[in-house]
N, C-alpha and C positions, 0 to 999 in steps of 0.2 A: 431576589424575587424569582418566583418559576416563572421562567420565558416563554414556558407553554400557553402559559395560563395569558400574556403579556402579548402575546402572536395572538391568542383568538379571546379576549376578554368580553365579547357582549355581541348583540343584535345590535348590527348596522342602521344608520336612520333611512338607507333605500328600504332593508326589509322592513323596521318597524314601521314606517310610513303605510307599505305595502298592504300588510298586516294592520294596522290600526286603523287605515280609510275604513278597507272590507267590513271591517269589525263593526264600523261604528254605523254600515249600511246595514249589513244583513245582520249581526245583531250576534253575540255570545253569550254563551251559559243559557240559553232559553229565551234569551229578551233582547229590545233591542239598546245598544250601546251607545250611550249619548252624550256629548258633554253634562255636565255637574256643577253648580256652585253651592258651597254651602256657607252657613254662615258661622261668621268667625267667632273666637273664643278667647277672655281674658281672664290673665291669674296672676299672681303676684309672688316677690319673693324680693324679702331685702327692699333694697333701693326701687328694684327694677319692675315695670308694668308691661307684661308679654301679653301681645294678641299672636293668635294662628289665623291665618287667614289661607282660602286655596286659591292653589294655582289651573284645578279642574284635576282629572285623573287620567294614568296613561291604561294601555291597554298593553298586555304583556303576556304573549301566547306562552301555555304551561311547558310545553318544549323549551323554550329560551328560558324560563326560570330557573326550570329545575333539570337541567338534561340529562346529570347523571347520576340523580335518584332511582330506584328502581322503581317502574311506575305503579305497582302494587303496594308501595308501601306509599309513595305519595296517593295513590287512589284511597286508599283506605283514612287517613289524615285527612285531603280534605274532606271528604265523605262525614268523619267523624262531628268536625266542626259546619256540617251545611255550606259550604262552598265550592263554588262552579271548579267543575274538573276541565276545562277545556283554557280557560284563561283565570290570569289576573288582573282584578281592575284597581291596580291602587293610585288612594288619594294622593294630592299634591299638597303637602302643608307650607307653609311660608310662616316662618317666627318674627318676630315682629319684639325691638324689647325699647322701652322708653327708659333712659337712664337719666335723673338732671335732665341735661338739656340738650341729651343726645338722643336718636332716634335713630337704632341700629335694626337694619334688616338682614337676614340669615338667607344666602342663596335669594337669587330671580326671578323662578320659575322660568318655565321652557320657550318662554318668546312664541311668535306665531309660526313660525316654521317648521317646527319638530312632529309635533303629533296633534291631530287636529281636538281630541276631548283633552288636552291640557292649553296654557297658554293663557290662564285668563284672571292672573295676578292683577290686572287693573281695578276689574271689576271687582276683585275679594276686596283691593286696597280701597275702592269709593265705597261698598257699600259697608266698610269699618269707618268711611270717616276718615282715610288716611292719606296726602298730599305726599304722591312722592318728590316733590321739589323738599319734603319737610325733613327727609331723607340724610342723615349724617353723615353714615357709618354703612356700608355693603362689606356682610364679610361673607366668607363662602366656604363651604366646607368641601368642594370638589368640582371640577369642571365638566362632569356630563351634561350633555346639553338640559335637561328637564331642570337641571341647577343655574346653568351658565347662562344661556338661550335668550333670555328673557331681559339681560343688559340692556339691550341697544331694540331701539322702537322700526318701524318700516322705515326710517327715512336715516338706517345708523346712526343716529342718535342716541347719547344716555340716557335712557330713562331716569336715571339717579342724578341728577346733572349735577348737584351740590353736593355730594357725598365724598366722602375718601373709603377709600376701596382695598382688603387686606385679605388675602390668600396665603395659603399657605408656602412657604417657600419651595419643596419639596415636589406638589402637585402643578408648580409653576412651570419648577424647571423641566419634570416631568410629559408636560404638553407640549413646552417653548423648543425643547428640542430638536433641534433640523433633524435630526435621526429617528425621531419617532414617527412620520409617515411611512415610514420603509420598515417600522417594525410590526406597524397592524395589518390586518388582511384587508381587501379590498371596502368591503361593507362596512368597517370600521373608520374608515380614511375620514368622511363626514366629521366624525367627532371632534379631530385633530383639526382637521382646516377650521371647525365653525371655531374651536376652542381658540385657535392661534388667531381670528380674526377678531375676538372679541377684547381676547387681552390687547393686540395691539389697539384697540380705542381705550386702553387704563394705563398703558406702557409706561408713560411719565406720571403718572398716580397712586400708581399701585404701592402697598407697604406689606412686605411679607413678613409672616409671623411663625414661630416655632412652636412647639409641644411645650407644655407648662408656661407661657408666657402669660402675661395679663395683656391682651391685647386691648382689651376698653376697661374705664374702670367697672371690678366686679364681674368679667368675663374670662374665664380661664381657657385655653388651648388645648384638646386633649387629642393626641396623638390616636387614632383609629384607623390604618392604614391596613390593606389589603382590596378595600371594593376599588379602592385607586390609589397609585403610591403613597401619593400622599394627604390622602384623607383626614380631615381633623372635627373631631366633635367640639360645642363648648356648652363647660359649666359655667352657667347663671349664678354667682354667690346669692345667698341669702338664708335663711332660720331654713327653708324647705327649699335645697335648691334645685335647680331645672336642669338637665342636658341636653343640647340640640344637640341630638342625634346625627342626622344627614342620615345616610343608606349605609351607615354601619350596622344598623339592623336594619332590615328592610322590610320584613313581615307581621304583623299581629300575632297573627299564628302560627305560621310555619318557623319563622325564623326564635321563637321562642321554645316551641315545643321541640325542635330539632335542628337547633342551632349549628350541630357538627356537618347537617348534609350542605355539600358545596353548591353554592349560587350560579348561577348563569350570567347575574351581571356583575359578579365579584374579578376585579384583572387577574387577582392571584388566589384563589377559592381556598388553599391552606391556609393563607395567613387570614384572610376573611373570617374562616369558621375559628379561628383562633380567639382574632381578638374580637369576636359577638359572643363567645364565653367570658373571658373577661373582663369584659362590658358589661354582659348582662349581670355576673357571678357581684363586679361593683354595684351595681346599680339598685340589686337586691337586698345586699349588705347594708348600706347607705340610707336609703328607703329615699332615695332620691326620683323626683320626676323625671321624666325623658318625655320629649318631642320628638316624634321621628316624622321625616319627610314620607314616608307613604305608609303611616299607621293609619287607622278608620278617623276620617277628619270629624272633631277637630284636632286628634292628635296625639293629646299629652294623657297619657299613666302613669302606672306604677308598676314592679316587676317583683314579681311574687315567686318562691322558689317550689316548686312541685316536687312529685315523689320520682319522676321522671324527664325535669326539665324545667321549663319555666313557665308562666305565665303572666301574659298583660291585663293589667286593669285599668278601664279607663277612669279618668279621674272626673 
């Protein structure tokens, strides 16, 4: 891994706090910034019956995006596409897959502490109709808080109380390590503590899983590391099947039409812009859907290959 990249990997939750209150007072891109709920989305594939449900959206000022873009070529991209030069407001999607008799949710969303326009996976889950006591399966595709956060209720409690709970092995050890507070900068430390308080409420529950594994039946493991060591997307088998994504791609539009430029909240932004070609170049080939956590909710496309890159459709 670059340790550069591993020392200063993202916006701290002091700043983004900072930054996302302000935001959501005085208002960016023209208007003002507000929480969001929209309403969820179901499709199918195979066995499996997937809804998208949100968790609200975060607020993510254009410096911490894209810091070492040059800002003429990012001004000009979003310009091209009609989108606020000043910030990013992306959705929060929550995957949702009914298998048999299993009822697997993909990542938490951000819990109430993190940023105040996310956080509000209750409400996506009641107004689908969805009981999370009904909850089997929590699997996670990486421990940033907007993923993680959202575990454990005001009173640390599981929200998922009847679930069994499976991470990646890789992103575990990754977080669990006594050595990784001493390896982030200051503004980053939040991420680590929230992360390491959350696993130890799953500590004796938790089932870790590998790349290419079947972790549920009809659920494959795909290896997508770079935005965090250990990152993993998953294939949905079925005749058309689905990808949760997670923040292996992160943008509708930027991260397709310009996949090579490095992320701001990527840990390691080489291996990042790596494998979102990969991904995407799969994904393309395959004519497979993808889910991503912060595409325009409610989420799920297709990935079209261009004369100069890619593009999303939604479905």
């Amino acid at each position: 891994m670059n340790s550069r990249r591993v020392a200063s990997p993202g916006l701290g939750r002091r700043h983004f706090l900072a930054v996302a209150g302000s935001a959501a007072v005085m208002g960016l891109a023209g208007g003002l910034v507000a929480p969001r709920l929209a309403r969820a989305q179901t499709l199918t594939t195979g066995a499996a019956e997937i809804t998208v449900v949100s968790d609200g959206h975060l607020v993510l000022p254009m410096g911490f995006a894209y810091p070492e873009v040059p800002p003429e070529d990012l001004a000009r991209l979003l310009a091209e596409n009609a989108m606020p030069a000043d910030a990013l407001l992306p959705d929060c999607n929550v995957t949702l897959a009914r298998i048999g008799d299993r009822l697997v949710i993909f990542d938490v969303g951000a819990g109430a502490n993190f940023m105040p326009t996310a956080g509000k996976l209750a409400d996506g889950l009641s107004a689908a109709g969805i009981d999370p006591a009904d909850v089997t399966d929590v699997v996670f595709t990486h421990a940033h808080p907007d993923h993680l956060w959202g575990l454990t209720d005001d009173f640390d409690e599981l929200v998922f109380a009847n679930a069994e709970y499976r991470i990646g092995r890789t992103e575990w050890d990754f977080w669990s390590a006594p050595d990784t507070l001493s390896k982030v900068p200051p503004d980053r430390q939040t991420f680590v503590i929230g992360a390491q308080n959350r696993f130890a409420a799953i500590e004796d529950r938790v089932i870790f899983i590998d790349d290419g594994q079947e972790v549920l039946p009809g659920i494959e493991a795909v290896a997508t590391p770079g935005h965090t060591p250990g990152h993993l997307s998953f294939m949905i088998q079925g005749a058309e099947p689905v990808l949760v994504v997670g923040d292996a791609i992160s943008n509708a539009v930027i991260s397709f039409a310009r996949p090579d430029w490095p992320s701001g909240s990527d840990q390691d932004a080489d291996l990042g812009a790596r494998t979102r070609l990969a991904l995407l170049d799969r994904l393309a080939g395959d004519r497979a859907r993808a889910i991503g956590f912060h595409f325009p909710h409610p989420g799920a496309g297709l990935v079209e290959r261009t004369a100069g890159g890619y593009r999303y459709v939604p479905v």
